[in-house]
mmJSON file of the N, C-alpha and C atoms, coordinates in Angstrom:
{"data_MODEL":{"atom_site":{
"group_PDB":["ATOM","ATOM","ATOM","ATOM","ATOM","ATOM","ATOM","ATOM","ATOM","ATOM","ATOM","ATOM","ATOM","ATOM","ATOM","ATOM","ATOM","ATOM","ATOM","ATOM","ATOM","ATOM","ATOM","ATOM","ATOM","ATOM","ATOM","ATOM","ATOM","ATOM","ATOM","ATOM","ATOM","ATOM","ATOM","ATOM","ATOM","ATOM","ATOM","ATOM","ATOM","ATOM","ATOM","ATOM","ATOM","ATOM","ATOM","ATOM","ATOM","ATOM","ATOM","ATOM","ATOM","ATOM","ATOM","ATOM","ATOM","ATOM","ATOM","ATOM","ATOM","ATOM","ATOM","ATOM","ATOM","ATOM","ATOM","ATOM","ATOM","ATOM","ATOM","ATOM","ATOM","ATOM","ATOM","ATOM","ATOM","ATOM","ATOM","ATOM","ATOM","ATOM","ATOM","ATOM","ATOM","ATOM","ATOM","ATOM","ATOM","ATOM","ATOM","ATOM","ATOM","ATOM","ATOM","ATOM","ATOM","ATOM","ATOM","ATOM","ATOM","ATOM","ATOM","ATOM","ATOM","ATOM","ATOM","ATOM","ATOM","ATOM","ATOM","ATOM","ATOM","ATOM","ATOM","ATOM","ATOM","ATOM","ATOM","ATOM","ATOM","ATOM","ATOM","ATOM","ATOM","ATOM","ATOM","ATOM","ATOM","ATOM","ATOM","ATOM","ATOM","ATOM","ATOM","ATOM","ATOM","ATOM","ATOM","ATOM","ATOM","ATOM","ATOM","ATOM","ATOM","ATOM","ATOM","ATOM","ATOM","ATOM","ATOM","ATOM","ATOM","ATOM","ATOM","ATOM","ATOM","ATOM","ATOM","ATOM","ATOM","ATOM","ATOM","ATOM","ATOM","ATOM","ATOM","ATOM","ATOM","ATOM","ATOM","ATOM","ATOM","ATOM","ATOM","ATOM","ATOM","ATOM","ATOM","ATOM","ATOM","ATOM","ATOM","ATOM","ATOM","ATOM","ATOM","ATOM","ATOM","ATOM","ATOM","ATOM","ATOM","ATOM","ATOM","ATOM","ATOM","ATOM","ATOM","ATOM","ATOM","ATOM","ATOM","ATOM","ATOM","ATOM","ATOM","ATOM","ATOM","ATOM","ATOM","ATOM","ATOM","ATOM","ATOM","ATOM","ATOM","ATOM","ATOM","ATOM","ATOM","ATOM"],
"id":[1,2,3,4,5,6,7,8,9,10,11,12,13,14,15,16,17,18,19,20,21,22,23,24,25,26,27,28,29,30,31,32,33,34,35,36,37,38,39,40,41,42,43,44,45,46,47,48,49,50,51,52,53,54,55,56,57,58,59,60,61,62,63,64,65,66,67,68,69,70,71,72,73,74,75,76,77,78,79,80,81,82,83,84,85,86,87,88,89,90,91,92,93,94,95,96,97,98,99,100,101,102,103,104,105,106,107,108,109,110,111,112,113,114,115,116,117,118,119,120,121,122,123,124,125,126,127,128,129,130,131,132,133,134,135,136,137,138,139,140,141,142,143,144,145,146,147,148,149,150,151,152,153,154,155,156,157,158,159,160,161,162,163,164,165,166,167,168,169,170,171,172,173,174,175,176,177,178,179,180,181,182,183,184,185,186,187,188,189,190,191,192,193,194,195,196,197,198,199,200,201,202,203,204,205,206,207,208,209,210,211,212,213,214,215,216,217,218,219,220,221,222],
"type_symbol":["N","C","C","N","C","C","N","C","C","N","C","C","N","C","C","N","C","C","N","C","C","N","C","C","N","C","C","N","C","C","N","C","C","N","C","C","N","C","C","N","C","C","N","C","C","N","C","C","N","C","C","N","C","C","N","C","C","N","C","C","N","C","C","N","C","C","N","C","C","N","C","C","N","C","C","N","C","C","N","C","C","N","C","C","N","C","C","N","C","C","N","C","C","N","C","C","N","C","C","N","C","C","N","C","C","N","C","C","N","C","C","N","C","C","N","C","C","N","C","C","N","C","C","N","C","C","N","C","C","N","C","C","N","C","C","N","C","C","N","C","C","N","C","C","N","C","C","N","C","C","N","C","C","N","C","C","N","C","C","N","C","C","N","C","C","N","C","C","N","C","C","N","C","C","N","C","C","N","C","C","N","C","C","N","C","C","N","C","C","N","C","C","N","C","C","N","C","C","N","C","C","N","C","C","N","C","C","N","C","C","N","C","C","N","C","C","N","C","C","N","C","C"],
"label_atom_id":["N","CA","C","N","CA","C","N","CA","C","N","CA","C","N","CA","C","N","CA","C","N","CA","C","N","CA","C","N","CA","C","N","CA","C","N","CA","C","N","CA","C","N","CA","C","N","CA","C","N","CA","C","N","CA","C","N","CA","C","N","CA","C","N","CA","C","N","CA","C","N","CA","C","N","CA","C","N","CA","C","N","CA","C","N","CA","C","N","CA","C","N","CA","C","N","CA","C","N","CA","C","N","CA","C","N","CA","C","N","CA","C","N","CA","C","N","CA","C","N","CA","C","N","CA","C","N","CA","C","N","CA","C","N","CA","C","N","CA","C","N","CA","C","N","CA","C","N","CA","C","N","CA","C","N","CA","C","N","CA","C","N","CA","C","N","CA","C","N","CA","C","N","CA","C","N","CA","C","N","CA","C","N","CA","C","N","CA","C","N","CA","C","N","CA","C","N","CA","C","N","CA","C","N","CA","C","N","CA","C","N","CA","C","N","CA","C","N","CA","C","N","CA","C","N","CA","C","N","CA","C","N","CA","C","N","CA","C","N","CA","C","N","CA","C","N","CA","C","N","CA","C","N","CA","C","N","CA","C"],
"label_alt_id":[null,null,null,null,null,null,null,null,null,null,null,null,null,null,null,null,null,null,null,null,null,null,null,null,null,null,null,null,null,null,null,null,null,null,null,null,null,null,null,null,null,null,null,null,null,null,null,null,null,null,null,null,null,null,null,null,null,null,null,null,null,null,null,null,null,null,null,null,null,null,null,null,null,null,null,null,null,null,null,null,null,null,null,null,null,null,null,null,null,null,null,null,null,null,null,null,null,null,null,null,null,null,null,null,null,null,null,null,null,null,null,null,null,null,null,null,null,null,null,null,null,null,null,null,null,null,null,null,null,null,null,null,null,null,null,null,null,null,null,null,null,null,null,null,null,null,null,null,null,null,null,null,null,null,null,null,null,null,null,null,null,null,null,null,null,null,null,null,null,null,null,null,null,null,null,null,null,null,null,null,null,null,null,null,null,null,null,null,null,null,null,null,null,null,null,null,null,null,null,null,null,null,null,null,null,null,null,null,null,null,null,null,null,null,null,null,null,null,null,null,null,null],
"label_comp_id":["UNK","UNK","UNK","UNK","UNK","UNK","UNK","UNK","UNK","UNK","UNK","UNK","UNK","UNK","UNK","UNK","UNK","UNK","UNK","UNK","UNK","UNK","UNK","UNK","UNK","UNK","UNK","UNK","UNK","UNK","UNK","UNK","UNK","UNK","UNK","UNK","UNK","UNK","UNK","UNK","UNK","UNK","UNK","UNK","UNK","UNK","UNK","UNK","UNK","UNK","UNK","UNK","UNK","UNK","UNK","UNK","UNK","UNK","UNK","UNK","UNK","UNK","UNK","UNK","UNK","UNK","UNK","UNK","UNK","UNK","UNK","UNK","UNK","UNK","UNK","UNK","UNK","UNK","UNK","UNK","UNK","UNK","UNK","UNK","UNK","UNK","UNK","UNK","UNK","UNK","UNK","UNK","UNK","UNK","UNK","UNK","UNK","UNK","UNK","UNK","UNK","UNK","UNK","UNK","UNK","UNK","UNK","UNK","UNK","UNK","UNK","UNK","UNK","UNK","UNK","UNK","UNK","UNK","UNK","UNK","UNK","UNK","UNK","UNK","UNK","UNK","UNK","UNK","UNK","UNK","UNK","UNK","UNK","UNK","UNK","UNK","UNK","UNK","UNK","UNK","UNK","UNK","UNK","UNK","UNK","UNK","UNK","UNK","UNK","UNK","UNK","UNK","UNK","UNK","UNK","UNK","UNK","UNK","UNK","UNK","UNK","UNK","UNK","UNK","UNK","UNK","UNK","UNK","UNK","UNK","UNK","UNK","UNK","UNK","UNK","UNK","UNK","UNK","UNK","UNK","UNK","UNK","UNK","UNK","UNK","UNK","UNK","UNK","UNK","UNK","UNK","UNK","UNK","UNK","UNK","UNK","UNK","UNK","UNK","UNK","UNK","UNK","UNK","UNK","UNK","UNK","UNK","UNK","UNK","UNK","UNK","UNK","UNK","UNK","UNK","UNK","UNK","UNK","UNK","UNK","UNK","UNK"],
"label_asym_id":["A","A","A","A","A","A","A","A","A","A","A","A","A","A","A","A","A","A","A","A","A","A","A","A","A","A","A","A","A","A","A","A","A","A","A","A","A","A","A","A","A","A","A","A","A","A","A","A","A","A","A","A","A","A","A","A","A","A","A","A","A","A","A","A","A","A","A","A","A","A","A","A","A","A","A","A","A","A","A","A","A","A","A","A","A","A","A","A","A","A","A","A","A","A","A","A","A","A","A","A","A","A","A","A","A","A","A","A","A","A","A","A","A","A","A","A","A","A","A","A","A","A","A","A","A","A","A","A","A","A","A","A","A","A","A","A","A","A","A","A","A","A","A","A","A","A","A","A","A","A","A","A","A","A","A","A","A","A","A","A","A","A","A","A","A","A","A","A","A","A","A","A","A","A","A","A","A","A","A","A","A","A","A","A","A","A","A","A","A","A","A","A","A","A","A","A","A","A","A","A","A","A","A","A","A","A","A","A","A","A","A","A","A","A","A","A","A","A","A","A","A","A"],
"label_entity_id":["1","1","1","1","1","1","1","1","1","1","1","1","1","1","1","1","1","1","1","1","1","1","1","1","1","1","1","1","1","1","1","1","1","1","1","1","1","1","1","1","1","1","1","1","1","1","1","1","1","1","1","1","1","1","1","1","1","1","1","1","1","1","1","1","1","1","1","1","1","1","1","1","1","1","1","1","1","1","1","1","1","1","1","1","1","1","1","1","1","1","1","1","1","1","1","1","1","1","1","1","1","1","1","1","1","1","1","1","1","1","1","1","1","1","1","1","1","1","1","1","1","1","1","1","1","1","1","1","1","1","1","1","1","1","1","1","1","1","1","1","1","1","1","1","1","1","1","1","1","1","1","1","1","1","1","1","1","1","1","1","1","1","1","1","1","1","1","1","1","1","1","1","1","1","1","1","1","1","1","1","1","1","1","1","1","1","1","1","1","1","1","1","1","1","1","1","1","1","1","1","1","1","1","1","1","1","1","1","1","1","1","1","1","1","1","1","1","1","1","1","1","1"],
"label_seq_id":[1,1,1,2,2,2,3,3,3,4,4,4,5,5,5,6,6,6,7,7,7,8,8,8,9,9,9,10,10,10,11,11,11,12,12,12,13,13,13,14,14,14,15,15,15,16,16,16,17,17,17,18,18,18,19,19,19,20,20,20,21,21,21,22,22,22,23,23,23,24,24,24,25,25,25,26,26,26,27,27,27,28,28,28,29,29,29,30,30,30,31,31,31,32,32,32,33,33,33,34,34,34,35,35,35,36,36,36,37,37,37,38,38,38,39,39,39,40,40,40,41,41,41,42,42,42,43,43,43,44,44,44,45,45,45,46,46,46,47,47,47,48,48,48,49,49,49,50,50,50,51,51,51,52,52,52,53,53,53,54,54,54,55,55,55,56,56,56,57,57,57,58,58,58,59,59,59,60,60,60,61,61,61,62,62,62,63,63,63,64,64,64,65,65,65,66,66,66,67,67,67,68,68,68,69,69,69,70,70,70,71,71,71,72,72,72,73,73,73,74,74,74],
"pdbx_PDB_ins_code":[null,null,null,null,null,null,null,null,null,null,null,null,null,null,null,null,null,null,null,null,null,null,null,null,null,null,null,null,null,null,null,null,null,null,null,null,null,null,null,null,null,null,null,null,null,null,null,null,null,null,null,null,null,null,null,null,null,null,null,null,null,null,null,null,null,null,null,null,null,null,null,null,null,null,null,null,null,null,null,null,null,null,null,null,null,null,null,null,null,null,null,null,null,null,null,null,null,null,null,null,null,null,null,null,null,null,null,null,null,null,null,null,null,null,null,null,null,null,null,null,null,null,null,null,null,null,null,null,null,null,null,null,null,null,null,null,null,null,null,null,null,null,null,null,null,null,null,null,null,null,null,null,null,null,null,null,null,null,null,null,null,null,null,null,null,null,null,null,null,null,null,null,null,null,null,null,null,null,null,null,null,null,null,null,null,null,null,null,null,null,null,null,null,null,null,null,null,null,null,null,null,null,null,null,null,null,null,null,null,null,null,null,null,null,null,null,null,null,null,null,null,null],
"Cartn_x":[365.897,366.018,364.625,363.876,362.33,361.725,362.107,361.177,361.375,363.036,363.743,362.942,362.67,362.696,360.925,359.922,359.043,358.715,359.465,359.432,359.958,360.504,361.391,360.29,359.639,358.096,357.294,356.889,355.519,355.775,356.938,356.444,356.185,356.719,355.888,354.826,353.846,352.593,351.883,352.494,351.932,351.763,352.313,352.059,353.074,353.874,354.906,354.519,353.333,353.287,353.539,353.099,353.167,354.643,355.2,356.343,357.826,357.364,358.526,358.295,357.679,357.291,358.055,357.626,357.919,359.715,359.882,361.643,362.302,361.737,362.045,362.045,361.448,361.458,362.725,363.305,364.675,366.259,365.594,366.531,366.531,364.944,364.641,364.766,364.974,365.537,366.371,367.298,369.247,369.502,368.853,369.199,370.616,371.732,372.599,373.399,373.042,374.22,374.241,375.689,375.545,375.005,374.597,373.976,374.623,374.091,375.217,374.716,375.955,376.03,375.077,374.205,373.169,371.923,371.95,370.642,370.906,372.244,372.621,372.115,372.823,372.657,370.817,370.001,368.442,368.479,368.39,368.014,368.585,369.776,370.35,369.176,369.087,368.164,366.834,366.123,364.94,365.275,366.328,366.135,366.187,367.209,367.497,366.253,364.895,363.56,362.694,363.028,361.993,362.151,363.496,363.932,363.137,363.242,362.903,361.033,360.616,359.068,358.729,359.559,358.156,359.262,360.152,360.971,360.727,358.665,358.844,357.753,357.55,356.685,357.254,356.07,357.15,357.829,357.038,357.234,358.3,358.676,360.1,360.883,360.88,361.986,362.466,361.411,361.777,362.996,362.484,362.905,364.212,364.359,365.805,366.8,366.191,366.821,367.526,366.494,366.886,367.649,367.558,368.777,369.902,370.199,371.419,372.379,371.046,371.89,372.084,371.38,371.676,372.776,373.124,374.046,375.326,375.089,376.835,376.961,375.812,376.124,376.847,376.847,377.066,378.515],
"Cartn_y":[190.523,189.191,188.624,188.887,189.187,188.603,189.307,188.885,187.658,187.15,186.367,184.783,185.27,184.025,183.63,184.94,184.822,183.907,184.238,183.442,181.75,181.945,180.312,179.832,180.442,179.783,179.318,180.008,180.003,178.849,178.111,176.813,176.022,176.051,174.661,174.638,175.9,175.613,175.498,175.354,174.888,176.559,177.612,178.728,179.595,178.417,178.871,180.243,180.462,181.518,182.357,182.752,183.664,183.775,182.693,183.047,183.45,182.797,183.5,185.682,186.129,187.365,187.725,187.31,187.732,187.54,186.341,186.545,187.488,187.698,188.546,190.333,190.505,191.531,191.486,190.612,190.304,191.118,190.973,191.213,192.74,193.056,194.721,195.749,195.025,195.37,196.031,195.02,195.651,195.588,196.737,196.944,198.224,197.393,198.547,198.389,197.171,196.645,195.241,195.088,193.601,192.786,191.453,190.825,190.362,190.649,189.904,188.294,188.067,186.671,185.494,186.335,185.703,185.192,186.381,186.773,185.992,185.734,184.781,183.359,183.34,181.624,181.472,182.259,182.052,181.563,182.745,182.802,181.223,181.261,179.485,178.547,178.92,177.115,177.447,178.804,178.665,178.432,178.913,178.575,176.211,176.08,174.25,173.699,174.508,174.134,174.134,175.424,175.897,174.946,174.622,173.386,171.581,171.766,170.608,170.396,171.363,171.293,171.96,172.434,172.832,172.987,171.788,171.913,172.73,172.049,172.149,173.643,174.521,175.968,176.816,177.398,178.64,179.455,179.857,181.312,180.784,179.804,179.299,179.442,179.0,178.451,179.943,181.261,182.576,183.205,182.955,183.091,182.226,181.068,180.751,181.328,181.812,182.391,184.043,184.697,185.524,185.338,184.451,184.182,184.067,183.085,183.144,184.33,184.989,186.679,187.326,187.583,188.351,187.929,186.768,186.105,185.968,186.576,186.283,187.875,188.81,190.274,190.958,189.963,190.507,189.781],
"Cartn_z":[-35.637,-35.109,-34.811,-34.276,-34.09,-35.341,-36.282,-37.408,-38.795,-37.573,-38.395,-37.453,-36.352,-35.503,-35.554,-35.828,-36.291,-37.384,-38.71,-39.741,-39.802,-39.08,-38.756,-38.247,-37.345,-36.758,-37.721,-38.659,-39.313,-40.482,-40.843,-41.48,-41.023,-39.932,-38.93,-38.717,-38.67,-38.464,-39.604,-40.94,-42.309,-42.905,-43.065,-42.866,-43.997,-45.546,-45.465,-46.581,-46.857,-48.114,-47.232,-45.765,-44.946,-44.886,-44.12,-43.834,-44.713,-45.946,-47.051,-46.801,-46.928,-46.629,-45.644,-44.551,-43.21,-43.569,-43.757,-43.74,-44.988,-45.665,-46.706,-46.01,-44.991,-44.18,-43.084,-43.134,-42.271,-43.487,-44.373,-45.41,-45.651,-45.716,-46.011,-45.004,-43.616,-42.508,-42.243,-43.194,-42.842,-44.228,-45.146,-46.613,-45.696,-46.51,-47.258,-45.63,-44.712,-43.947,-43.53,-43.232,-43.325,-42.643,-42.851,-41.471,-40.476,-39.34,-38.073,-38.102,-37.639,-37.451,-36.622,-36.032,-35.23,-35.708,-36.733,-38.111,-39.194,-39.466,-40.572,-40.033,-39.073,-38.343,-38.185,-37.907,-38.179,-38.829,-40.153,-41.811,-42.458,-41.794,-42.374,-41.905,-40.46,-39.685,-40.52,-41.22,-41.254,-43.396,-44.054,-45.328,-45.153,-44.295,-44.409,-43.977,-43.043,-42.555,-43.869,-44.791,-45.486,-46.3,-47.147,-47.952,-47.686,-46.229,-46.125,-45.874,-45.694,-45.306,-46.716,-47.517,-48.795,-50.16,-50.316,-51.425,-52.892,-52.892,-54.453,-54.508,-53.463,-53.519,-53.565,-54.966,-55.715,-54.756,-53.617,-52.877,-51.898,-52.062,-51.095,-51.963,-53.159,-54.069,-54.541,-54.659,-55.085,-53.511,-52.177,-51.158,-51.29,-51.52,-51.057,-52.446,-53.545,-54.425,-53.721,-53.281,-52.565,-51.202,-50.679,-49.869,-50.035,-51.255,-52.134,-52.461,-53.084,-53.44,-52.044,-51.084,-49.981,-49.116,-48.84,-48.109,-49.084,-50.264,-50.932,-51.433,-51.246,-50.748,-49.669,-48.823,-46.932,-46.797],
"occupancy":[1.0,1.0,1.0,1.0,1.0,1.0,1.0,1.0,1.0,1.0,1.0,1.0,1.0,1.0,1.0,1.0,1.0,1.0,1.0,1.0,1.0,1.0,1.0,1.0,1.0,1.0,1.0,1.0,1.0,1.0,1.0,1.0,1.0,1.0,1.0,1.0,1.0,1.0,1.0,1.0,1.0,1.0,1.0,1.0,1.0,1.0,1.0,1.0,1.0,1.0,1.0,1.0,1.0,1.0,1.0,1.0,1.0,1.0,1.0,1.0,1.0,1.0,1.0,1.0,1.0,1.0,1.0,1.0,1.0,1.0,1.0,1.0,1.0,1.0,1.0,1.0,1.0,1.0,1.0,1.0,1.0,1.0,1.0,1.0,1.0,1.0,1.0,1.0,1.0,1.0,1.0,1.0,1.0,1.0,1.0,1.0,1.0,1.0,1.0,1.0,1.0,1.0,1.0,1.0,1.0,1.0,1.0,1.0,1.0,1.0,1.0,1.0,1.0,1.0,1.0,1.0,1.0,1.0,1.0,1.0,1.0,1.0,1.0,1.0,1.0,1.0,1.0,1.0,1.0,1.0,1.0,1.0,1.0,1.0,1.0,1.0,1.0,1.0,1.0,1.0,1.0,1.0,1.0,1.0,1.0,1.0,1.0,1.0,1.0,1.0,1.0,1.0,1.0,1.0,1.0,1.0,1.0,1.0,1.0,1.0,1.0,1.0,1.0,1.0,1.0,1.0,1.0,1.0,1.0,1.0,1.0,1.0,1.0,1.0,1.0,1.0,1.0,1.0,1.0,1.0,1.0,1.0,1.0,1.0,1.0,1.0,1.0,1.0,1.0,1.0,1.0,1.0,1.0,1.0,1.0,1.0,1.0,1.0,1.0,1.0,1.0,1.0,1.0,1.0,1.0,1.0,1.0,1.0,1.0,1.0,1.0,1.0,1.0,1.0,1.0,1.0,1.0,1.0,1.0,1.0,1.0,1.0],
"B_iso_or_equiv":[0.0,0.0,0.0,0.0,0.0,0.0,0.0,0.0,0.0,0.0,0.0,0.0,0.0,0.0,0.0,0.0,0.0,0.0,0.0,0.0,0.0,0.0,0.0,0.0,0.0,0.0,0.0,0.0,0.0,0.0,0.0,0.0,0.0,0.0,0.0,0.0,0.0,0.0,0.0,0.0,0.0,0.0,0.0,0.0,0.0,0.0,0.0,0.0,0.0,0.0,0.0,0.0,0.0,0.0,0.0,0.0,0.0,0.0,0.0,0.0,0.0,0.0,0.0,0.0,0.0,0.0,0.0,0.0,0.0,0.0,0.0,0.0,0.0,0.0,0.0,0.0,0.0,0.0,0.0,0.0,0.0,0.0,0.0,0.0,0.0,0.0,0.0,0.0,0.0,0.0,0.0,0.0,0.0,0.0,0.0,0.0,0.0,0.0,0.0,0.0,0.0,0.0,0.0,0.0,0.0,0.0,0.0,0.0,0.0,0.0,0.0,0.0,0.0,0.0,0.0,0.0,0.0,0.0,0.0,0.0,0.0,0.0,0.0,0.0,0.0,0.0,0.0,0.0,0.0,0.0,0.0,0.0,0.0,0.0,0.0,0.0,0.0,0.0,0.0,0.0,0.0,0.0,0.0,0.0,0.0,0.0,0.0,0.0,0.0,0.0,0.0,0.0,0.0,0.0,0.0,0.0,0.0,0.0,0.0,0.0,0.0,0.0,0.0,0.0,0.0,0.0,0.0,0.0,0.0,0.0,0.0,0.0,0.0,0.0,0.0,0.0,0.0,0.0,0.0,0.0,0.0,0.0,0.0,0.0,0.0,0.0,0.0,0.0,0.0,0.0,0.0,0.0,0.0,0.0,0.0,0.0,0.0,0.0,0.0,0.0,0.0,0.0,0.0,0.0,0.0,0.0,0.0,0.0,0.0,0.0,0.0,0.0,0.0,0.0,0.0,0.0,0.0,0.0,0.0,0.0,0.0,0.0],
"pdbx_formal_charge":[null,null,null,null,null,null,null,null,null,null,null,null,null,null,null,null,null,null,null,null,null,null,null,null,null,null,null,null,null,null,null,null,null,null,null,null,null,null,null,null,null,null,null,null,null,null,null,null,null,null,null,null,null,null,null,null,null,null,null,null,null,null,null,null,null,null,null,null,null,null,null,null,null,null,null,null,null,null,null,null,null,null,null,null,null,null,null,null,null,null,null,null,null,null,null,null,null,null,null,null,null,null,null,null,null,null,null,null,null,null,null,null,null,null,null,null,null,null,null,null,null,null,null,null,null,null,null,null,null,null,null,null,null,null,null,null,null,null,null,null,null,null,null,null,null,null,null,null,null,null,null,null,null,null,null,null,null,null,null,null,null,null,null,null,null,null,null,null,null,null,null,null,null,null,null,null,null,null,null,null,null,null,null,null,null,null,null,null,null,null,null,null,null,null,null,null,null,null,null,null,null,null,null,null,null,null,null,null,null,null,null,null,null,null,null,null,null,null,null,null,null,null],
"auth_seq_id":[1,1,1,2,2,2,3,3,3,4,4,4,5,5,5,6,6,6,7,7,7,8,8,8,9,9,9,10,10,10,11,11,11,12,12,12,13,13,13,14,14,14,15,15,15,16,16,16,17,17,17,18,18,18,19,19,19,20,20,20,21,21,21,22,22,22,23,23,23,24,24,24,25,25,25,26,26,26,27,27,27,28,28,28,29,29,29,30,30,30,31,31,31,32,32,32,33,33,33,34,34,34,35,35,35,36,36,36,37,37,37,38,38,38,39,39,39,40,40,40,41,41,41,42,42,42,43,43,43,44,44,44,45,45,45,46,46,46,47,47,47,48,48,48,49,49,49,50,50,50,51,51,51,52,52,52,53,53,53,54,54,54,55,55,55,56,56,56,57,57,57,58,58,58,59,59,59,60,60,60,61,61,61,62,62,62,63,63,63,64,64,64,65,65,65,66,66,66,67,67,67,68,68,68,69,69,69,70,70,70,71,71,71,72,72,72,73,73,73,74,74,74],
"auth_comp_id":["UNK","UNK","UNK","UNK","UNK","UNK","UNK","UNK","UNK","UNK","UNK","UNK","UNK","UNK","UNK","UNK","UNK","UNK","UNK","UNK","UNK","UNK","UNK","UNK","UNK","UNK","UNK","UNK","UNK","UNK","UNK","UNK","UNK","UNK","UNK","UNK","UNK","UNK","UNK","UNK","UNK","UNK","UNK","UNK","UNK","UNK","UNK","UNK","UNK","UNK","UNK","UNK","UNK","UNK","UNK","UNK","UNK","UNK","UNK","UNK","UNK","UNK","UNK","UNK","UNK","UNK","UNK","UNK","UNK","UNK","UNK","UNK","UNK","UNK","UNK","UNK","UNK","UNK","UNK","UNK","UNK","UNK","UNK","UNK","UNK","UNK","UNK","UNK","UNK","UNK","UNK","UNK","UNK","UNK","UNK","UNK","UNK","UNK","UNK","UNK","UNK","UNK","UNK","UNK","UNK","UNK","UNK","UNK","UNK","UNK","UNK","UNK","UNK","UNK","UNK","UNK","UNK","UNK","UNK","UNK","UNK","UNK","UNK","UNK","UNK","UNK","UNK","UNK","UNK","UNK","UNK","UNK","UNK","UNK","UNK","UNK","UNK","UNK","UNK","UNK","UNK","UNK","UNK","UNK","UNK","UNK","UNK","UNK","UNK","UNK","UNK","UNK","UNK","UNK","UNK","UNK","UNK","UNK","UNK","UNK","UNK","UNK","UNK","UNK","UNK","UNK","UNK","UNK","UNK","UNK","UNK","UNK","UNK","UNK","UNK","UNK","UNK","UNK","UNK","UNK","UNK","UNK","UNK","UNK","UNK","UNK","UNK","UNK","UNK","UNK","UNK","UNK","UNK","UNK","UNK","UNK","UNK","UNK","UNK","UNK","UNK","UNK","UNK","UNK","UNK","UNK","UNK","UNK","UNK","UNK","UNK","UNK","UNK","UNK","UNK","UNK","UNK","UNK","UNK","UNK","UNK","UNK"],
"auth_asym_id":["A","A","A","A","A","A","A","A","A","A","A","A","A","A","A","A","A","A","A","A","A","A","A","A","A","A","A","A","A","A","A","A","A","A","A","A","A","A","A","A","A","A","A","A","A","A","A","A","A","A","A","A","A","A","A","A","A","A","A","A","A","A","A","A","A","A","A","A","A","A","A","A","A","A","A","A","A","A","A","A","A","A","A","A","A","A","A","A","A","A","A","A","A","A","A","A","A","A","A","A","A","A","A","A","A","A","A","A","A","A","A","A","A","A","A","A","A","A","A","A","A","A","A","A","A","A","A","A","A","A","A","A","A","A","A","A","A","A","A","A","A","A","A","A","A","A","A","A","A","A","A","A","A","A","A","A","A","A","A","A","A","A","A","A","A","A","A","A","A","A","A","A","A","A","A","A","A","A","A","A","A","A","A","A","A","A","A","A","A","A","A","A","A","A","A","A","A","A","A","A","A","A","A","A","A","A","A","A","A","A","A","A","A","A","A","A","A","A","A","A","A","A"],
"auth_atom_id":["N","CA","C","N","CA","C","N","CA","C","N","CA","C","N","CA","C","N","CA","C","N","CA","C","N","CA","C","N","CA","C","N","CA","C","N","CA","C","N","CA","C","N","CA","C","N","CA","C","N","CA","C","N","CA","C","N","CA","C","N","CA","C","N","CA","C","N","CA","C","N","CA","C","N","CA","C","N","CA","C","N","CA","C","N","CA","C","N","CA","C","N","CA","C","N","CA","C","N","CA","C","N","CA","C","N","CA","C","N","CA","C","N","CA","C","N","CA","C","N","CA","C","N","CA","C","N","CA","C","N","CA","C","N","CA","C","N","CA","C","N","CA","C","N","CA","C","N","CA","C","N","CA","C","N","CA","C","N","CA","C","N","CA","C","N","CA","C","N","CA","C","N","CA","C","N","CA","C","N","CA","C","N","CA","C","N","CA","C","N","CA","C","N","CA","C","N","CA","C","N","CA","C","N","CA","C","N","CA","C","N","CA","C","N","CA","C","N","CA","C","N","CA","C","N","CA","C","N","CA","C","N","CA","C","N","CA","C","N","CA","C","N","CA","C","N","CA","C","N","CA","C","N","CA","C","N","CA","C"],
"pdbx_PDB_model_num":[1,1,1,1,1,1,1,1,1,1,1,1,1,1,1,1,1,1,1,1,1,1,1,1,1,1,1,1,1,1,1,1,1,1,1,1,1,1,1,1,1,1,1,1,1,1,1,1,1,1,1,1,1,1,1,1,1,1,1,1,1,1,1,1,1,1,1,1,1,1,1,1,1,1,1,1,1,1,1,1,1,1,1,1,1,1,1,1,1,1,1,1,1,1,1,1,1,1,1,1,1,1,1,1,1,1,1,1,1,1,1,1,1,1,1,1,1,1,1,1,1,1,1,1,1,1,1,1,1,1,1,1,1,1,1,1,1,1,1,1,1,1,1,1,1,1,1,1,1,1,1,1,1,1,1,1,1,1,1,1,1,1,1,1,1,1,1,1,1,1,1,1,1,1,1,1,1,1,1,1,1,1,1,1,1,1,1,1,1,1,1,1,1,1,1,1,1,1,1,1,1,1,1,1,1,1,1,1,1,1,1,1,1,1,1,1,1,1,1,1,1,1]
}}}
């Protein structure tokens, strides 16, 4: 949760190559269980942030790809 709420931080401060990483560590976290519902509801407010502060960067657009797959895994 920590490192989900971390990452939700770091586009706001213009930071998002960092922060695709960091949330991608939310995922490698809980390999091989599902996410709780608290962690989902982040990962949602920070993929609809990431969308809206950096639509057209690669390292988001690879990240919300991987969100896609992880959230229709769980």
């Amino acid at each position: 949760m920590a490192t989900a709420r971390l990452a939700l931080s770091q586009p706001h401060q213009g930071d998002v190559d960092q922060a695709c990483p960091t949330a991608a560590g939310s995922f490698d976290l809980m390999t091989g269980q599902p996410l709780p519902g608290r962690l989902r509801s982040v990962l949602g407010d920070y993929y609809r942030g990431l969308s809206t502060i950096a639509p057209h960067s690669p390292v988001a657009r690879e990240w919300r790809e991987r969100y896609r797959t992880e959230w229709s895994r769980t």
